[in-house]
C-alpha positions as CSV (number, residue, x, y, z in Angstrom):
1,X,99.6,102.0,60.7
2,X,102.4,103.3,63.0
3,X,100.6,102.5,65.9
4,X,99.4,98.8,65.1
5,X,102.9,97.8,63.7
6,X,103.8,99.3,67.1
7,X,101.6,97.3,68.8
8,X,102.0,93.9,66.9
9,X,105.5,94.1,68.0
10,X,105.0,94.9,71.6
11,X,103.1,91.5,71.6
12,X,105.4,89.5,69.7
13,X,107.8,90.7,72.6
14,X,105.3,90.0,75.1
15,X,104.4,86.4,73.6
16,X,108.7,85.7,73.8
17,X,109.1,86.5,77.4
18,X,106.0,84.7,78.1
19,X,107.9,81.4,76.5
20,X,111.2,82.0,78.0
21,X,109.5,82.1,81.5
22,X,107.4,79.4,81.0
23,X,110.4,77.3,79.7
24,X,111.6,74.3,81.8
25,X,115.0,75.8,81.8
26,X,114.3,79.2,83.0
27,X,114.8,79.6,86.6
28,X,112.2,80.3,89.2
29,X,111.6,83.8,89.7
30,X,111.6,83.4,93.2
31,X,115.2,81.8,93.6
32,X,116.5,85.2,92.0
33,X,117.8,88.8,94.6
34,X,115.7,90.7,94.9
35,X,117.0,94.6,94.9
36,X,115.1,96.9,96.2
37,X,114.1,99.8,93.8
38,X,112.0,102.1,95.9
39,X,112.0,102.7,99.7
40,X,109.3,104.5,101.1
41,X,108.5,105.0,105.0
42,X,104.5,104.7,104.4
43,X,102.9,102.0,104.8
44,X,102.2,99.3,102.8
45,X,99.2,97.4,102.3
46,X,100.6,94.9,100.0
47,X,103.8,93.6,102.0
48,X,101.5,93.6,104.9
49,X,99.7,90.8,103.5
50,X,102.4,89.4,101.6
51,X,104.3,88.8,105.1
52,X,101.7,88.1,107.1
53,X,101.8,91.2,108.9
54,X,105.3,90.9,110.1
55,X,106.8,94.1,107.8
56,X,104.7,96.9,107.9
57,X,106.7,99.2,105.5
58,X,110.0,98.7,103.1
59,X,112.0,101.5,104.1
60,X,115.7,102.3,104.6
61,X,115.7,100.6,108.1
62,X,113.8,97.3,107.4
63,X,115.6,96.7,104.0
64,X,119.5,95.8,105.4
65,X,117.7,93.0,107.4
66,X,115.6,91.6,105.4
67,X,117.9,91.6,102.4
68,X,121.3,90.3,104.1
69,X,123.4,87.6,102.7
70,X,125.4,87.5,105.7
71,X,125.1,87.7,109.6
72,X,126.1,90.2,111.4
73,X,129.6,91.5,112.1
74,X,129.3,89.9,115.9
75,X,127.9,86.9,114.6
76,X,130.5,86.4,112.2
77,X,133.6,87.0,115.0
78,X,131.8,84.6,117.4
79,X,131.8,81.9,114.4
80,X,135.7,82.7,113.6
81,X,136.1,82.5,117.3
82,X,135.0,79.1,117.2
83,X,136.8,78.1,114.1
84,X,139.9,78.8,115.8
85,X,139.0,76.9,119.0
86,X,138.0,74.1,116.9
87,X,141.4,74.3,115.0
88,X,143.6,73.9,117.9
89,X,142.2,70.9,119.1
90,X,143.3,67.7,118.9
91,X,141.1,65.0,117.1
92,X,142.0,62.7,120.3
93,X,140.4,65.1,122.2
94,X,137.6,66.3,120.1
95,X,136.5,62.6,119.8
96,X,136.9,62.3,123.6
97,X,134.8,65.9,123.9
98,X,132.1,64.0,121.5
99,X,132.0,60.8,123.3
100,X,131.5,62.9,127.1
101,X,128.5,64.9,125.4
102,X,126.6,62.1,123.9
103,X,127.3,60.1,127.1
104,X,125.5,63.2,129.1
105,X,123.6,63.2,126.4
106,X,122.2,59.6,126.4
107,X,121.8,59.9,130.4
108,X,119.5,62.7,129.7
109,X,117.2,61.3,127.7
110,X,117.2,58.1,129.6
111,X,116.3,60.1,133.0
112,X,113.8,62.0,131.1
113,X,112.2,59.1,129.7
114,X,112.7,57.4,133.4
115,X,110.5,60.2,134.0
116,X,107.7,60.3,131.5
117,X,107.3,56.4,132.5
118,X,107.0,57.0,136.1
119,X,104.3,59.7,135.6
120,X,102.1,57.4,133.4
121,X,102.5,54.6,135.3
122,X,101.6,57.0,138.1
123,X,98.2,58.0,136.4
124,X,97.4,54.3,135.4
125,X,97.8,53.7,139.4
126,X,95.8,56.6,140.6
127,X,93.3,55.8,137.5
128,X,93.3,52.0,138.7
129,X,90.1,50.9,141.1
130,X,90.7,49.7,143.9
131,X,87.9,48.6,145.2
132,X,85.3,46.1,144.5
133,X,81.6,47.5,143.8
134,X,79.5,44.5,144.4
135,X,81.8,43.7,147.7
136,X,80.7,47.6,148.8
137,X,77.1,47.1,148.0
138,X,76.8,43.7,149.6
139,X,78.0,45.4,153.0
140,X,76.3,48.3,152.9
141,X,73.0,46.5,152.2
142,X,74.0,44.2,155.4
143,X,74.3,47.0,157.2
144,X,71.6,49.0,156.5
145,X,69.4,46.0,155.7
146,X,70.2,42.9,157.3
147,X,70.5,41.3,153.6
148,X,72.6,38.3,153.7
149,X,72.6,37.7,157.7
150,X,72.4,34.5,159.8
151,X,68.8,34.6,161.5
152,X,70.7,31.8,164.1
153,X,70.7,33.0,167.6
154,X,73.1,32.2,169.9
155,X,72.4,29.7,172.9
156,X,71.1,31.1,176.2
157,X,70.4,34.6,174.8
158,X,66.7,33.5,173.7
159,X,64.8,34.1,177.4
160,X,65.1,37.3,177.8
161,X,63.5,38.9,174.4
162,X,60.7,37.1,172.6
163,X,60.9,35.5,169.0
164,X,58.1,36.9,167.8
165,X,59.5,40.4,167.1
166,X,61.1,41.6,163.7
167,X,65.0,41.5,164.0
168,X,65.4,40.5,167.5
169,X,67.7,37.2,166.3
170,X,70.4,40.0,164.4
171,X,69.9,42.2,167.9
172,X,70.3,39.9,170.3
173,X,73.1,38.3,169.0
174,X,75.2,42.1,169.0
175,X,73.9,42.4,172.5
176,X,75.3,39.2,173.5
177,X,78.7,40.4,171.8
178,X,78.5,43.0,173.5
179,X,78.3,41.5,177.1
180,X,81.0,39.4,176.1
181,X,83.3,42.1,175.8
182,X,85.3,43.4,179.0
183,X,85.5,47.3,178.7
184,X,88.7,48.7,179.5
185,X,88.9,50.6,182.8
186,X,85.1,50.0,184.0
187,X,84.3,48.8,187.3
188,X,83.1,44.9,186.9
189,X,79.6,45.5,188.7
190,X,78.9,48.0,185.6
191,X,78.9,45.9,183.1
192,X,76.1,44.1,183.8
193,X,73.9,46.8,184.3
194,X,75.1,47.9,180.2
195,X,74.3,44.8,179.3
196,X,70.9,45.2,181.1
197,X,70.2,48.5,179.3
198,X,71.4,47.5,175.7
199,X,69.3,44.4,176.3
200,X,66.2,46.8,177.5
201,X,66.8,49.0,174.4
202,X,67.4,45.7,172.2
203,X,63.7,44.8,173.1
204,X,62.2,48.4,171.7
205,X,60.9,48.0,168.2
206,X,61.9,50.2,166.2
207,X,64.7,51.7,167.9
């Protein structure tokens, strides 16, 4: 009997604190400081999973910085430090400090922007094509192929290759361009013998 009174009051105590935590009034657990009990140099599974790996063990070194409330005592001179400085200024001149460091600021972000704006508009231009593909096609199919030439012949340059061979309209007519133009620093009497030879070479099939 000593034991089950004992026990039904341990869980009426347990069923209270259950109802006080789970009360909308009762503060989150979580929001509360957290003192460390027991320090131990080992380590410890469970806080390395709890933090992700980032404290391997709760011991007397780890505790003073993960527990502080406040910085440290350098951090705290440089912020006095700065108190002061701010206190001895002026509001004139603190508003004219404000105004200079937006200004720099505002230029800084425009030049950076400037920048961003130029390098895209720089990768549309390389992107952009600047050619024509049926343009490129068309001449290299008149090259190659003769597609799309004038079969007209020039006059006077139809006696010295017959009509009846394959191209000799389109070859002729480059032969005849080619008389036509005076080469630079070539004795006169040579150029007609060129014109002789490209005209001999025009007539080969083939070639």
């Amino acid at each position: 009997p000593s034991v089950l009174d004992s026990f039904a009051l341990l869980s009426g105590q347990l069923n209270t604190l259950n109802k006080v935590l789970k009360h909308e009034k009762t503060p989150l657990l979580r929001n509360q400081v957290i003192i460390p009990l027991v320090l131990s140099p080992d380590r410890d599974e469970e806080i390395m999973r709890q933090t992700e790996g980032r404290v391997p063990v709760f011991s007397h070194e780890v505790v003073p910085d993960h527990l502080r409330t406040k910085p440290d005592p350098e951090v705290e001179e440089q912020e006095k430090q700065l108190i002061t400085d701010a206190a001895r200024i002026s509001p004139d001149v603190a508003q004219k400090q404000i105004q200079s460091l937006n200004k720099m600021c505002s230029n800084l972000l425009e030049k950076i922007s400037k920048e961003e704006r130029e390098s895209e508009s720089g990768g549309l231009r390389q992107n952009k094509q600047t050619f024509n593909p049926a343009d490129t096609n068309a001449l290299v199919a008149a090259v190659a192929f003769g597609k799309g030439l004038s079969n007209r012949r020039p006059p006077g340059s139809g006696s010295s290759v017959q009509s009846g061979q394959p191209g000799a309209g389109a070859i002729i007519a480059g032969a005849s361009g080619m008389q036509q133009v005076p080469m630079s620093g070539a004795p006169a009497q040579q150029q007609p013998m060129l014109a002789g030879v490209q005209m001999a070479q025009a007539g080969q099939p083939g070639k």
